[in-house]
C-alpha positions in Angstrom: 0.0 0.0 0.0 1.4 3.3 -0.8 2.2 5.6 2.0 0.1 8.6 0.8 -2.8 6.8 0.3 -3.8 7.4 4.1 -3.9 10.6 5.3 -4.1 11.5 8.9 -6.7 13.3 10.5 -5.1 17.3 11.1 -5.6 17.6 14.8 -3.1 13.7 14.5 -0.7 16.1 12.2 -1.0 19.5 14.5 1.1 20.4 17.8 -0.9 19.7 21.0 0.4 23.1 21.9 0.3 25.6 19.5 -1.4 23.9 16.6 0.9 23.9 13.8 2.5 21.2 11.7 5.6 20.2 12.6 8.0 21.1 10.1 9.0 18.5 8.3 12.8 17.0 7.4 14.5 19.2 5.0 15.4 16.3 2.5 11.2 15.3 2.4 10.7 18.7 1.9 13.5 19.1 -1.1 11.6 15.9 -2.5 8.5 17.5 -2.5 9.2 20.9 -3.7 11.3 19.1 -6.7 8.0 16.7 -7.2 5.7 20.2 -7.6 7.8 22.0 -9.8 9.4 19.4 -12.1 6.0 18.7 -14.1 5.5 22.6 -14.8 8.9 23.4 -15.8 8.8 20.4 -18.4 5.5 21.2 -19.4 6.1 25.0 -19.8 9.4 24.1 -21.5 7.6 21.8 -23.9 4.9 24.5 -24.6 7.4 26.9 -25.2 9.3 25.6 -27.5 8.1 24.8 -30.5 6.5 29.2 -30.9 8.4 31.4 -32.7 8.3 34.2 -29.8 11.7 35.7 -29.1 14.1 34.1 -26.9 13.5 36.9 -24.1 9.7 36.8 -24.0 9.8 33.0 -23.9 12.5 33.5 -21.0 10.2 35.8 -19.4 7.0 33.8 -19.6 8.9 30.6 -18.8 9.8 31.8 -15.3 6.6 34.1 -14.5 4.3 31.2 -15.6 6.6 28.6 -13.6 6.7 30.4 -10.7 3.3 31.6 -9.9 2.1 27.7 -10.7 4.6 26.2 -8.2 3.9 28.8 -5.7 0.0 29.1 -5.8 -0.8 25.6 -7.2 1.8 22.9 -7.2 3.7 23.1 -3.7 -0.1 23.9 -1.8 -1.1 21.1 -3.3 1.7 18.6 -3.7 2.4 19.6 0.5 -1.2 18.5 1.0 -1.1 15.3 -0.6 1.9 14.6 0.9 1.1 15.8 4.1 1.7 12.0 6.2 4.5 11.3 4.1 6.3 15.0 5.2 5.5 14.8 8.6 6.2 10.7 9.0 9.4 11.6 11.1 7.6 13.4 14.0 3.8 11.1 14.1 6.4 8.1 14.6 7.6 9.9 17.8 4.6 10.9 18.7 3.2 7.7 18.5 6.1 6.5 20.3 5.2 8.6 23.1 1.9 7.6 23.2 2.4 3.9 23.7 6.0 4.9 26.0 4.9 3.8 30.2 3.8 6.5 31.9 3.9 6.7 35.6 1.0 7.2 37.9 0.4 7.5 41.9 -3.2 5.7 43.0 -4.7 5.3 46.3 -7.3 2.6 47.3 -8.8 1.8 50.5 -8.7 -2.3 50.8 -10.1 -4.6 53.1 -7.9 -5.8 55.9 -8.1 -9.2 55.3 -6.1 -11.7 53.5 -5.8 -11.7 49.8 -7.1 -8.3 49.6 -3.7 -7.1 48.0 -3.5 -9.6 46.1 -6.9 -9.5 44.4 -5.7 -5.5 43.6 -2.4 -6.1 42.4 -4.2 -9.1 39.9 -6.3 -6.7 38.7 -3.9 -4.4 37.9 -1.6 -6.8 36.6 -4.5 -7.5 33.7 -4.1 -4.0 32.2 -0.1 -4.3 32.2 0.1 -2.1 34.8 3.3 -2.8 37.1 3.6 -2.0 41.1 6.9 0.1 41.5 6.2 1.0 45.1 3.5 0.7 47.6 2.9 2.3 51.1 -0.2 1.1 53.7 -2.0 3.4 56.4 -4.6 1.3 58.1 -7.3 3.2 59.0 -11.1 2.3 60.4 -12.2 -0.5 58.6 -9.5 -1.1 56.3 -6.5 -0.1 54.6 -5.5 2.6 52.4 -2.7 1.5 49.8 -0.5 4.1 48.6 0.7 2.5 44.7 3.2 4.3 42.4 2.7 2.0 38.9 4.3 2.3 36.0 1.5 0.9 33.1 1.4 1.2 29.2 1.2 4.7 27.9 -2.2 4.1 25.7 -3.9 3.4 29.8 -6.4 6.1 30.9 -7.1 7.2 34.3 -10.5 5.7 33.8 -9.0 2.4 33.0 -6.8 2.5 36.0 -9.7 3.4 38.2 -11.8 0.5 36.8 -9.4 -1.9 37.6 -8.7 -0.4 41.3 -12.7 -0.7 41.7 -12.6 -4.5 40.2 -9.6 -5.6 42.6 -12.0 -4.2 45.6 -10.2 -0.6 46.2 -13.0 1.5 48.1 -12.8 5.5 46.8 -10.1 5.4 44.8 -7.8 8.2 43.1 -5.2 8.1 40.3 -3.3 11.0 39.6 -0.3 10.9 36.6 3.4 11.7 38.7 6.7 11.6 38.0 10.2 9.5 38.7 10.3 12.0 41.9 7.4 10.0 43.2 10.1 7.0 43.3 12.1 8.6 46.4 12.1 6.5 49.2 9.2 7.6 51.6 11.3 7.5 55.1 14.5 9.7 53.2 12.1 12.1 52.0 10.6 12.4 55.2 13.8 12.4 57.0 14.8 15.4 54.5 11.9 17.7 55.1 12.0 17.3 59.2 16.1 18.5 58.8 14.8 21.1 57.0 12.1 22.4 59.7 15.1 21.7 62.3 17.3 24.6 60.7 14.2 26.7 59.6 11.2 26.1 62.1 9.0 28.8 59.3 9.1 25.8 56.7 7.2 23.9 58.9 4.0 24.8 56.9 5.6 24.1 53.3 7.3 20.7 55.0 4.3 19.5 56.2 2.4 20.3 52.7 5.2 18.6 50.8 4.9 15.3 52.7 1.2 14.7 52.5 0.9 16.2 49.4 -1.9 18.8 50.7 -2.5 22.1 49.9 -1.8 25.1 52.5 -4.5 27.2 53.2 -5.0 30.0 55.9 -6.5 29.1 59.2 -9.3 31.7 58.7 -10.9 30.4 55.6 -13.8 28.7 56.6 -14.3 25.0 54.8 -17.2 23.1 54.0 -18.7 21.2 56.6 -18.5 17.9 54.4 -14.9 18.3 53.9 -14.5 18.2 57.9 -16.8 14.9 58.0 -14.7 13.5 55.5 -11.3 13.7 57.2 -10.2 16.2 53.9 -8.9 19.1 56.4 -6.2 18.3 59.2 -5.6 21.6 61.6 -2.3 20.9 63.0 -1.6 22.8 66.4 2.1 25.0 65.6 4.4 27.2 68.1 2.3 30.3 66.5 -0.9 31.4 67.2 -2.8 30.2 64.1 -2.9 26.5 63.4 -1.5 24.5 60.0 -4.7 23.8 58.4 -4.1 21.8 55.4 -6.8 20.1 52.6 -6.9 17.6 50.6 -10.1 17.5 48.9 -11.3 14.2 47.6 -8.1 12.4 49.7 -8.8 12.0 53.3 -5.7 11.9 56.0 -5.3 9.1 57.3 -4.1 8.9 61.0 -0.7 8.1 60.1 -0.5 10.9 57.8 -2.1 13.0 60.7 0.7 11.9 63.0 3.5 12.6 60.8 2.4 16.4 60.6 2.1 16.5 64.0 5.6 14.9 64.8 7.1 17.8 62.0 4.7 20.5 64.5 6.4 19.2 67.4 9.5 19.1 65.8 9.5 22.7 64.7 8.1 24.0 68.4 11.0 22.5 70.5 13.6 24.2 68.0 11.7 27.5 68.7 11.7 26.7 72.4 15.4 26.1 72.4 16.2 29.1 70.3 13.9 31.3 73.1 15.6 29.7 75.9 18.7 31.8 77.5 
């Protein structure tokens, strides 16, 4: 089958980002400029020759003629019915791309009981999806898994919720990370209390980073639901206003709670010894 038979859809061809074409490879575009004007000149040549005009004005109509054809007619058209065939070089990287794993953090709330992983990790397993790292906070009436998974690049977030629902994960979240999301979860904790030990004021940036909350000031007033669903966690701090932080959608789990306070606690007897004489 020829290669210009099939043309690709535009918004395949266009930039995700700005919407143009990307330019394609000098050499295609040599071919393809010497594919729209080599008919014309051969045919104006042939057309040409055999009048009895004078040398000039056939000169003069050779290249007028020529030129307006090959810029209004031939390359417009010879660039659109070449158009997969130009830009071959950048739709294979795209598609590359595409298909390339892609890295995703999810969150499930299990059963604590037996097997329960395992039924998960099975149904995950069936989309290709692979289990780089996994953390577990238990909580009232189960378990909430922490997953970083590395799964084939053509998976949606719906499909990766689907299979989390079918291996018997209760509310569950995807969100697409990065290889950052691969740091060990006791060093990275470890780094951020060091850092609230020499600066006590990062203590509300700290405690954001690790449970991957948002900050948000202590008078805002929150919905009610958000409260009943364990979204917001006020954390008591040497100042006078409390560390509220949300999480909306992602409830804290005690352990999570803990860990905030610990980094509080942290950053209040490093103020206390700073105060002391």
């Amino acid at each position: 089958m020829s290669i210009f038979t099939h043309t690709p859809p535009p918004s395949e061809l266009a930039c995700d980002v700005c919407g143009r074409y990307p330019e394609p490879t000098k050499l295609r575009l040599m071919l393809a400029s010497v594919a729209a004007t080599l008919p014309i000149e051969l045919g104006a040549n042939a057309l040409l020759v055999g009048t009895h005009w004078p040398l000039a004005v056939q000169v003069v109509l050779l290249a007028v003629v020529s030129t307006a054809l090959v810029i209004w007619v031939a390359e417009p058209g010879v660039r659109r019915l070449f158009r997969s065939w130009l830009h071959a070089p950048a739709l294979r990287r795209r598609r590359a791309l595409d298909v390339a794993p892609a890295l995703w953090r999810a969150r499930a709330t299990l059963a604590d009981t037996p097997g329960a992983l395992e039924h998960l990790t099975h149904a995950l397993a069936g989309l290709g999806a692979n289990i780089l790292s996994i953390q577990a906070q238990p909580v009232r009436g189960g378990v909430v898994d922490e997953l970083v998974l590395s799964a084939p690049g053509g998976l949606t977030e719906a499909d990766l919720l689907d299979a989390l629902t079918d291996g018997g994960g209760a509310g569950p979240r995807v969100w697409p990370t990065t290889p950052l999301a691969l740091a060990d979860a006791p060093t990275r904790a470890l780094s951020l209390a060091a850092q609230v030990a020499a600066a006590p004021a990062e203590l509300p940036y700290a405690a954001a980073e690790l449970l991957a909350a948002q900050r948000i000031p202590a008078e805002r007033v929150v919905p009610d639901a958000w409260h009943a669903a364990r979204t917001v966690l006020k954390v008591p701090t040497p100042w006078d206003a409390p560390l509220v932080l949300i999480r909306p959608g992602v409830p804290f789990t005690p352990a999570e709670e803990a860990r905030a306070a610990q980094l509080a606690e942290l950053a209040e007897v490093v103020e206390r010894r700073r105060a002391a004489p």
